[in-house]
N, C-alpha and C positions, 0 to 999 in steps of 0.2 A: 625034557619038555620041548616040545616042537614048536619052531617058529612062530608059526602060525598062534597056536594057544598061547606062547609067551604073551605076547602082542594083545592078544584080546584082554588079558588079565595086567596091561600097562596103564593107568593113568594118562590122559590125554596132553596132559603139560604135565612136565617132570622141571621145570625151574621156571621162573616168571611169571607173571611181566616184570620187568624190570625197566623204570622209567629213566632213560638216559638224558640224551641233551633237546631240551626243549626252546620255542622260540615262538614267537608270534605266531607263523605260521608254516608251520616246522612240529613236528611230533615225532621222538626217536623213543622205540622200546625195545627190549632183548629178550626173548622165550626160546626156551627149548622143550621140542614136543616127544613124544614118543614115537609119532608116525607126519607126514607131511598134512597142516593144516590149515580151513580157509575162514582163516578167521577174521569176524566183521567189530569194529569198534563204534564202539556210541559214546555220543558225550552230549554229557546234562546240558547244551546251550538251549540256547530261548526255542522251544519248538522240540530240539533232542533232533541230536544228527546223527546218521550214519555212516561206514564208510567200508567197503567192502574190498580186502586186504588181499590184492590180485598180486601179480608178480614184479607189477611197478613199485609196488610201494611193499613187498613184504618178500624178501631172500631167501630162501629157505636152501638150507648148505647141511648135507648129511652126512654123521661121522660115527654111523653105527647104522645094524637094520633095524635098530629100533629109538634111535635120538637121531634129531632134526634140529639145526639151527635156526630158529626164523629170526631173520633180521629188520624189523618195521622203520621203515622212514616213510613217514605219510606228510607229502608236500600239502597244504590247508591255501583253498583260493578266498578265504579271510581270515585276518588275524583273528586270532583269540585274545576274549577280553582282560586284561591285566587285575593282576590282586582281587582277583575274587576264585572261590575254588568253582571247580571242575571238573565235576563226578566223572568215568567215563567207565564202561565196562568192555570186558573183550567178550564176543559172543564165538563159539565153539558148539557146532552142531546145536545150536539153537538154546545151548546154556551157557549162563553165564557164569563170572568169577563166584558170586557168592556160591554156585551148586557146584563149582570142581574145585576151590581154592578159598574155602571159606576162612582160612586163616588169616588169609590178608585184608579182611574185613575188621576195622575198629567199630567197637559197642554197637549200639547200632545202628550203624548206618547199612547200605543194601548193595555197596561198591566202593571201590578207593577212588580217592580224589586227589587231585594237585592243584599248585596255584604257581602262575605264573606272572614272577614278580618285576616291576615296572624297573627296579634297580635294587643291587643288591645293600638291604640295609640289614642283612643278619644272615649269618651263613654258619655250616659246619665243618669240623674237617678233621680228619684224622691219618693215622697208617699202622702197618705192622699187626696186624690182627693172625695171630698163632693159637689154631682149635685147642690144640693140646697143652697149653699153655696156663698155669692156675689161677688165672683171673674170670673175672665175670666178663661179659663180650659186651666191650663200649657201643655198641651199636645198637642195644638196648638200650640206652641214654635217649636216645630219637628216638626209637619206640615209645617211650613214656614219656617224652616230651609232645608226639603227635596225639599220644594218647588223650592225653589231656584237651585237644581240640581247641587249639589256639584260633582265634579268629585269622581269616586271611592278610591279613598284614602285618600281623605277627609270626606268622611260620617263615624258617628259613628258607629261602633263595635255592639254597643248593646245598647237596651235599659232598664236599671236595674229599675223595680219598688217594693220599699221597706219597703211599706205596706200600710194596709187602703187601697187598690186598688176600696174598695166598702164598702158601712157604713151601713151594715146590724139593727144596733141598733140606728142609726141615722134616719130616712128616713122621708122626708117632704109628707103631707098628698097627694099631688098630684101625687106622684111618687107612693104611696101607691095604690092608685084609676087605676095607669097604670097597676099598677102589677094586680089585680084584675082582670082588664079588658085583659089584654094579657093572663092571666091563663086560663079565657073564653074562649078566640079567639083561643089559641093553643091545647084546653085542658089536659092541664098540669098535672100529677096524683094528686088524691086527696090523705091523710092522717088520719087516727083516732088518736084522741089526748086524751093519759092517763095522768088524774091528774088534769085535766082543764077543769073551768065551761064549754066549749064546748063541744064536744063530739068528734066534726070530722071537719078538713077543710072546708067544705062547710055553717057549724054551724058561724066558726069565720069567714068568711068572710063578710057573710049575719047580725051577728051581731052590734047592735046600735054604740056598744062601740068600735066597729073596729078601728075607725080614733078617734086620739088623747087620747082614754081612753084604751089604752088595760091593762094598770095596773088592771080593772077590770075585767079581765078574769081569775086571778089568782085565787086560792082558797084560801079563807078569814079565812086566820088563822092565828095565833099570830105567829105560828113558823115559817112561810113564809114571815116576814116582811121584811129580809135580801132578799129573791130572790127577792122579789116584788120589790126592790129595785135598783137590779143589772141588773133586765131585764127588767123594765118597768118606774121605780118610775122618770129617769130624774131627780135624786137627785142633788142637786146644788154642786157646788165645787168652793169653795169662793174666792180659789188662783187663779187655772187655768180657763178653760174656763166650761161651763157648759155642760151637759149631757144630749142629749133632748132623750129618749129611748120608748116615749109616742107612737110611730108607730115600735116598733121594730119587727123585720120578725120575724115569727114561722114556717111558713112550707119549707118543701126543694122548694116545684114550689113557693111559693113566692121569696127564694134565688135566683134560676134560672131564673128564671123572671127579676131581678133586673139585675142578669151580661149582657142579655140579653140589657135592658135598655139603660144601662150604656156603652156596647161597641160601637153599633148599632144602626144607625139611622132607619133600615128597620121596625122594630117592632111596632116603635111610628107611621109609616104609617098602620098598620091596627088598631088601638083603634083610640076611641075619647074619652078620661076621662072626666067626667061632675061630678060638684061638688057634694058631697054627703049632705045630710041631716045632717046639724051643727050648736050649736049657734049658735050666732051673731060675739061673738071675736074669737070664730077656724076658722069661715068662712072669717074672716077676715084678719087669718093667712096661711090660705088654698090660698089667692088668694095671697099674700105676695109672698109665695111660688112658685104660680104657675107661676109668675113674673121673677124669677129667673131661673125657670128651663125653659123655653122656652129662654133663652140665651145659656143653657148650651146643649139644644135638637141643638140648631143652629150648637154647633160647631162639632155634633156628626159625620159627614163626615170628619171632617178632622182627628178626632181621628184614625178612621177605616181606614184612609189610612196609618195612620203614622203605626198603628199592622200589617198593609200589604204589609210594604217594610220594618220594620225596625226588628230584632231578638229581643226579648221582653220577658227576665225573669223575674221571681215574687215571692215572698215569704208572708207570712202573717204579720200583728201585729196584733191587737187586734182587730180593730172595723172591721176587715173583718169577725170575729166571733160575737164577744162581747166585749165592753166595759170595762178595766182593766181583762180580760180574764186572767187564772191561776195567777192574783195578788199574791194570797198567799196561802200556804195549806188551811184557814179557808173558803176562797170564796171556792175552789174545794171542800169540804164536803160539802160544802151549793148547790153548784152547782147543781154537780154531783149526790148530795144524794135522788135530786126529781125527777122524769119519766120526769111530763113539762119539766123545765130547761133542765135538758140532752137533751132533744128531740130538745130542740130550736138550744145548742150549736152543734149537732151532724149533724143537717140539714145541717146548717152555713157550717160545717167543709166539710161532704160532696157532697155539693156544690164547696166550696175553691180546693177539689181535682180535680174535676171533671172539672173546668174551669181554673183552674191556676196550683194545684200543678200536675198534670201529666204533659203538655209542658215541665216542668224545667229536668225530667227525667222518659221519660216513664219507663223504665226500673223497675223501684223501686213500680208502682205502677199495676203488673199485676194482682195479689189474688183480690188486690182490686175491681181492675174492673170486674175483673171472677163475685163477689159478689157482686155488682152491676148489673149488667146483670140480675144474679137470681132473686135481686128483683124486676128490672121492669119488670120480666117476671109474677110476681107474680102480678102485675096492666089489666093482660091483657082482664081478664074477666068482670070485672066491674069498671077498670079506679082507683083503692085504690089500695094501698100499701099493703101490708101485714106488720103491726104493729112488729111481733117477726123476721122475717125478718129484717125489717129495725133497728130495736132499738139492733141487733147481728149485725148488719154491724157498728154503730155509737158507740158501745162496740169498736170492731176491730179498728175503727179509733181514738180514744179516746187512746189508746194505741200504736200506731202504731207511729213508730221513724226514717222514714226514707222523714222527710220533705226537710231536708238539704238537699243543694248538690255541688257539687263542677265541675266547667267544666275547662278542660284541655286547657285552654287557655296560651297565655302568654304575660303580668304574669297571674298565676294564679285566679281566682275566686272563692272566697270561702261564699258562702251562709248558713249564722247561721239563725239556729231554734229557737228562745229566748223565746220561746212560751208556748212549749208541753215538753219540757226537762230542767224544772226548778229543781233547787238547793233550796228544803225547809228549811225554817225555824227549827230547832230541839228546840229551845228556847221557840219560843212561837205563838202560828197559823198564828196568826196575822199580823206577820213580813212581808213586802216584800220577795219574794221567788227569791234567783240568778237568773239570765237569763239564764245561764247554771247550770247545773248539772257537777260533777266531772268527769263521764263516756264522755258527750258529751265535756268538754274539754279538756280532754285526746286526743279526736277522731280529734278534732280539731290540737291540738299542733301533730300530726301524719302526719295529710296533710298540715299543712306545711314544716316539714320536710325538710332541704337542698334545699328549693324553695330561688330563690335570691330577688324575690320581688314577695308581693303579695296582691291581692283584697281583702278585707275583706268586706262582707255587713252585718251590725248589725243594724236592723232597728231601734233600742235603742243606740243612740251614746256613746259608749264606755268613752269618754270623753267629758263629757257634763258641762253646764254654774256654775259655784260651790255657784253660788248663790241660783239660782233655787233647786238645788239638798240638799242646806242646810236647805230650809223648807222642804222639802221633809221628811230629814232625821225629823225634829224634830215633823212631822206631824207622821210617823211613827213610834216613840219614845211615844208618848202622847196617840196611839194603833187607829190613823185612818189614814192610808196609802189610802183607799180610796179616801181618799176628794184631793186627791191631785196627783191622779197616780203616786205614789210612785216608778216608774220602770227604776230603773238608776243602771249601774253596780256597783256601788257602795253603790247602798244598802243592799248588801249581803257580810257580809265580806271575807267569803270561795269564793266566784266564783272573785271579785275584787282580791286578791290574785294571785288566779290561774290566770287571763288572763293578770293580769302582767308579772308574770314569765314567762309564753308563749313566750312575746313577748322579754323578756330580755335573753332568751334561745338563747345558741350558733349558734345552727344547723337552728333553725329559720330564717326567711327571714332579710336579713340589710334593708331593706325599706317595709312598710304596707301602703297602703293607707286604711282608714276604712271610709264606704260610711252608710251614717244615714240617716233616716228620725224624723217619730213620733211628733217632738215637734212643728212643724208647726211654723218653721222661722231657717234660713238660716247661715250658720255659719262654719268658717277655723281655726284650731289649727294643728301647729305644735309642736311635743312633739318631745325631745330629752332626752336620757340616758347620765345622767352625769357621769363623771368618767368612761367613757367605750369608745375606741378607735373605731372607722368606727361602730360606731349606734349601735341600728337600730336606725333609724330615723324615725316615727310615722306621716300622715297627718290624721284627723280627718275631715271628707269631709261630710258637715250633709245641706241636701237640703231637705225644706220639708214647704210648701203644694205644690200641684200640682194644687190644688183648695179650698184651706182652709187657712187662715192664724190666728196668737197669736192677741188676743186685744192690738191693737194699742198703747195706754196709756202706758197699767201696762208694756208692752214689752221694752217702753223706761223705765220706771221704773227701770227693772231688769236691763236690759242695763247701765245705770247710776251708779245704785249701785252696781252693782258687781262690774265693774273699781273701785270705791271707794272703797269700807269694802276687796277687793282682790288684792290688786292694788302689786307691788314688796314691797314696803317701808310700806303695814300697819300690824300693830302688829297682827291681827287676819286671814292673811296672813301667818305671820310669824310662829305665833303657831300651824298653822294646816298642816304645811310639814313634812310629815313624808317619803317619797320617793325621791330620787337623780332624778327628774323629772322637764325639765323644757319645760314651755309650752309659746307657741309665737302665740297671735290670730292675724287672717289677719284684715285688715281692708276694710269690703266693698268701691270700689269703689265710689258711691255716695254717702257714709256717711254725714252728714253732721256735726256732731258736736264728731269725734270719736266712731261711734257707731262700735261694732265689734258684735251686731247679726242685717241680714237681714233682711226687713219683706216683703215679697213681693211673692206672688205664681207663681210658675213658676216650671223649671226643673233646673238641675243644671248639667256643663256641665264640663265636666274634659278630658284635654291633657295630653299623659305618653310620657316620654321620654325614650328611648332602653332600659335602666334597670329599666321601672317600674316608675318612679319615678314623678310624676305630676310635669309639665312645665308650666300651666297655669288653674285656676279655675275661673267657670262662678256660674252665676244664672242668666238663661235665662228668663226677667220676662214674666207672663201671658197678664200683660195690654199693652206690646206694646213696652215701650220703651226699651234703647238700653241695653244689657246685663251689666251685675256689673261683675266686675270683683274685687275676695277677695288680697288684694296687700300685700306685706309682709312689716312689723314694721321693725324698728329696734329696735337691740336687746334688751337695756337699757330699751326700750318700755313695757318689757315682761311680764305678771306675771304668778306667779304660780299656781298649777291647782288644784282642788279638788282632784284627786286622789294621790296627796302626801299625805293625810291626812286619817287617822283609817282604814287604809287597811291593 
């Protein structure tokens, strides 16, 4: 098929709109088009206005000859009116979303809408959402929550997703054959690959070992048996769950490809994936797979409507990159220290910029995209990248610290980097590495500053199950933090420290809500400062899969025993407080035998009362039935919490 006729038979938007971060007077959305477009937005205000989406206010960053980044930041010289909704339509060659995107249309109405709320008194939030994965897609949950057509001061605020939004080092063989086939269909830029038995994108794609062996593409050296391992190997991990990394992405258009997948149902309408040439048991696991994601392709319209009415910020954790991603200085030399590996994490990352982290604040990210730009100008003769280009741009990014961010809401929202601004080890490589660094929580205890309450999203729950975290430590004690994703704040004793005292700081907010994901199952603590007069008072608000959930079993397991071996009255309790910190878990609604962690995928929903202060928490499930709501113990109930303990 020639160019040209590809193109004529492409769909004009292949993903969005997708409404990012909005503001008085401020409108952030994210579309990807098939060819460069000039598209004019209208909003239902008094009159109906228009706004025609020039180069000031609309990016457009090409990373194929047939997809088109457009990035919309439309500056507004009046505010928008607060808590009431706000039809607006994107017009496109003189059509609108209902005639190219009718799916993102609820019953009926003639356009999507949003509302832009005065303060945040109900919000969403989730992570970890895995296509392939056998759960229903929590994101659904807001679909049928918008569905239902809540009047404007009852829809949520926003929708917080707080990590894993896409499983780059995960990826089941069929999703991999989509991406392949969509790279074709859109032709997405190719790549030269230094360091790896390939040569160039088109080499690993066409390779045998493509699906399910790409550990064989690394170069077979002894000294490589650590990355071979982190980027491919699917090395087991005997406590948690396991690491399948046997299709992990390497190129930026595979990345791109994937968010594409993963937002949008438009894409999966031009491929047909057909199994590849495999065993007998991958092919066997090939169709397993392909079982599961034709459930999660079903619900892909209802996703795309929920990013197209509801404000949707994002931050990373780990498998949006890689897999225990900056674990510990010793991973980063190993990482970083090969062309492969950098190339694969740098893709990952800018991809994660270019689809997630610009929405959360264009502003922080313009050099960026200046240099972005440059390089896809550098594809334009023969469809490849320019190698010293690109590997200087994923340098810059590799370095670059301004992921976090913070939106002026109220209360406040404060968005941590736990990622790219780690607190090393000086002890010994090996260690788990802080979630923060001393600089970034300085930066942190700054913005909060005389805030009376405020948001905290730590995709690593700050205060996490002290059972779990106590193999953790003894896994990273024994020098393999690995086998166990070792990444709790309290495995670092300098940043544990410091974000205590943060929080026990005068000037600091009297109430935090901290909103988690990562550990894939569901969970309420409140913490309380003993001996200190009006708080602060701590919620610890950890929701998380959105589509992936803990093994069933060992999850009551830990459940079980932590109440036991943690419980107020036992002695291994008692020896490990070292902090005037007392902590009160909620008890999920349908528990049934005391269990105080959830397991169930879904999103997780939380009510604030005028000062901040959550009135009611959900975990809105994926499969259907009715929301859990986390109930509060009494107090006698309580026990103590791993963070009194060697901090």
């Amino acid at each position: 098929m020639s160019a040209a006729l590809s193109q004529e038979h492409l769909p004009p938007v292949l993903a969005g709109p997708m409404l990012r971060r909005i503001e008085a007077r401020r409108l952030v959305f994210w579309l990807v088009g098939s060819r460069r477009l000039a598209p004019t937005l209208r909003l239902s205000l008094e009159g109906g206005v228009e706004y025609s989406l020039g180069e000031d206010s609309c990016r457009v960053i090409p990373f194929g000859r047939h997809a088109f980044l457009h990035l919309i930041d439309l500056r507004l010289e009046t505010s928008l009116p607060l808590d009431q909704q706000i039809d607006y339509d994107l017009l496109i060659d003189g059509a609108g979303i209902a005639q190219w995107a009718p799916h993102l249309i609820y019953g009926e109405a003639s356009q999507p809408g949003f509302v832009l709320r005065s303060r945040i008194d109900q919000l969403l939030h989730g992570s970890c959402r895995k296509p392939h994965y056998p759960a229903d897609d929590g994101l659904l949950c807001a679909d049928r929550l918008l569905a239902a057509g809540p009047a404007p001061e009852q829809r949520p605020a926003l929708l917080m997703l707080s990590g894993d939004q896409v499983y780059t080092d995960d990826v089941a063989g069929p999703m991999l054959r989509a991406i392949h086939q969509l790279i074709a269909r859109l032709g997405l830029f190719d790549e030269r690959l230094d360091g790896a038995v390939v040569s160039d994108s088109t080499a690993l794609y066409a390779h045998p070992a493509g699906y399910y062996h790409r550990a064989d593409l690394l170069p077979a050296l002894e000294s490589n048996e650590t990355l071979r391992e982190r980027f491919f190997g699917g090395a087991r991990k005997p406590i948690f769950t396991s690491s399948n990394a046997e299709n992990h992405l390497v190129t930026l258009a595979e990345v791109l490809a994937m968010y594409l997948l993963v937002w949008s149902p438009v894409p999966w309408t031009l491929i047909e994936p057909q199994i590849p040439v495999l065993a007998p048991k991958k092919a066997e696991r090939y169709r397993l797979e392909e079982s599961r994601l034709d459930g999660f392709r079903a619900g892909l319209p209802g996703a795309a409507r929920v990013f197209a009415h509801l404000p949707t910020l994002m931050i990373f954790d780990d498998h949006d990159i890689t897999d225990d991603w900056n674990l510990s200085a010793q991973w980063e030399q190993t990482a970083y220290g090969h062309p492969f590996s950098k190339r694969i994490i740098g893709n990952a990352l800018l991809a994660y910029m270019l689809c997630q982290g610009w929405g959360n604040d264009p502003a922080a990210f313009a050099e960026l995209l200046d240099r972005t730009e440059s390089l896809a100008a550098t594809a334009a003769d023969d469809n490849t990248l320019n190698s010293t280009t690109l590997d200087g741009l994923i340098d810059r990014l590799i370095t670059f610290n301004r992921w976090q961010y913070v939106l002026p809401t109220t209360p406040a929202l404060v968005v941590l980097d736990t990622r790219t601004r780690r607190w090393r080890s000086e002890i010994n490589l090996k260690r788990p590495s802080g979630l923060l660094d001393w600089e970034a929580l300085s930066e942190l205890q700054q913005d909060l500053l005389d805030h009376p309450s405020a948001i905290i999203v730590s995709p690593a729950p700050v205060f996490g199950v002290k059972l779990i975290e106590t193999v953790q430590r003894v896994f990273s004690w024994l020098g393999h933090p690995l086998l166990v994703d070792a990444e709790n704040w309290m495995a670092h004793r300098g940043a544990a420290q410091v974000i205590l005292n943060i929080f026990r700081h005068s000037r600091t907010p009297g109430s935090y809500v901290i909103l988690s994901g990562d550990v894939h199952y569901s969970f309420v603590y409140e913490v309380l400062i003993r001996h200190r007069q009006q708080g602060p008072k701590i919620w610890q608000i950890t929701s998380s899969g959105i589509k992936n959930e803990f093994p069933r079993r060992l999850l009551d397991v830990f459940d079980r025993l932590n109440r036991w071996l943690y419980s107020p009255r036992s002695p291994l309790n008692w020896f490990t407080k070292r902090r005037p910190m007392k902590v009160m878990p909620r008890t999920p609604e349908h528990s049934k035998a005391g269990e105080r962690l959830w397991n169930s995928a879904g999103l997780g929903q939380v009510f604030f009362d005028l000062e901040g202060r959550p009135t009611r928490i959900f975990q809105l499930n994926a499969n259907g039935t009715e929301p859990t709501e986390f109930l509060e113990e009494r107090a006698d109930e309580a026990d103590e919490h791993p963070v009194a303990r060697r901090v």
